[in-house]
C-alpha positions as CSV (number, residue, x, y, z in Angstrom):
1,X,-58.4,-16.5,75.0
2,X,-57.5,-17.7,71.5
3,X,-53.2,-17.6,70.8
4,X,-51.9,-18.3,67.9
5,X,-49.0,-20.5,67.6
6,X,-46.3,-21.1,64.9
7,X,-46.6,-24.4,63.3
8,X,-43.3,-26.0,65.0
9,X,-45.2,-25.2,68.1
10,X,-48.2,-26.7,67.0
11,X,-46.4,-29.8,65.7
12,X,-44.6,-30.2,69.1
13,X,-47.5,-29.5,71.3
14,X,-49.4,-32.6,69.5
15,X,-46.4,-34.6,70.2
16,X,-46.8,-33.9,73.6
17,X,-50.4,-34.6,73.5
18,X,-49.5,-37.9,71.7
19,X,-47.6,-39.3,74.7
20,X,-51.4,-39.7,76.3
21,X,-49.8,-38.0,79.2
22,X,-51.8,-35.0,79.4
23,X,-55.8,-35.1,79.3
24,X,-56.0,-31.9,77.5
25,X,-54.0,-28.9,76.1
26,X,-55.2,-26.9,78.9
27,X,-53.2,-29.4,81.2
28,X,-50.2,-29.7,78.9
29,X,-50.1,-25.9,79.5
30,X,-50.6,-26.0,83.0
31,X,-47.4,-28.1,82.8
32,X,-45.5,-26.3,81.6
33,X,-46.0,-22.8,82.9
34,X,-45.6,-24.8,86.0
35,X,-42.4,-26.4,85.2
36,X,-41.2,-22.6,83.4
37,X,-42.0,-21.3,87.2
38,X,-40.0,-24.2,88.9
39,X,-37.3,-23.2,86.6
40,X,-37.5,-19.2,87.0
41,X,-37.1,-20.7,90.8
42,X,-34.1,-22.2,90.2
43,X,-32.5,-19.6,88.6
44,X,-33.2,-17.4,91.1
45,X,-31.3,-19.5,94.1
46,X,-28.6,-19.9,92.0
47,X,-28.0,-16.4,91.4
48,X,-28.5,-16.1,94.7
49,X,-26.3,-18.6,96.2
50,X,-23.3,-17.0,93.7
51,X,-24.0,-13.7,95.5
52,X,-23.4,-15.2,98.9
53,X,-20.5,-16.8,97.6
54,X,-19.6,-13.4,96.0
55,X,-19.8,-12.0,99.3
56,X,-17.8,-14.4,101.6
57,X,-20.7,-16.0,103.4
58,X,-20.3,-19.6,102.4
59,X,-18.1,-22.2,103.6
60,X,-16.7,-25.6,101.9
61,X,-18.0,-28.8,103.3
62,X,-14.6,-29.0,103.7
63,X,-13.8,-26.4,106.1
64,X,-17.1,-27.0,107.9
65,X,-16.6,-30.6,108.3
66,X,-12.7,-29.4,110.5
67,X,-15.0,-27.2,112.1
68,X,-17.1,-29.5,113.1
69,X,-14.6,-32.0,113.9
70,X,-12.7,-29.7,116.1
71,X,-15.4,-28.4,118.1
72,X,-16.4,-32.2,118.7
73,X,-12.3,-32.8,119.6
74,X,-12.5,-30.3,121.8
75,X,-15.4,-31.9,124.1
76,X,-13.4,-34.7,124.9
């Protein structure tokens, strides 16, 4: 597949390559549609994790931590 690229792309992909950290475009690439996924990811659980705190189904470490200690209180 040939792409092309702008030339602020190009200029930052050498960069990248400078670093001597990737063995090849094709791994710099790899990378970063990697890291883009991990991101995407993230993203996703956050949005998430708002809609269950949206919707009343999380606690503070707060109030689980009394929870906890009452439950433990109450085994004595």
């Amino acid at each position: 597949m040939h792409v092309e690229i702008s030339p602020e792309l190009h200029s930052l992909i050498a960069e990248k390559m400078a670093t001597g950290a990737y063995a090849s475009q094709d791994q710099l690439l790899i990378v970063a549609l990697q890291s883009l996924d991990e991101y995407d990811q993230t993203v996703a659980d956050v949005q998430a994790g708002l809609a269950d705190e949206a919707a009343g189904r999380l606690h503070s470490a707060a109030t689980v931590r009394d929870e906890l200690l009452s439950k433990l209180r109450s085994r004595q």
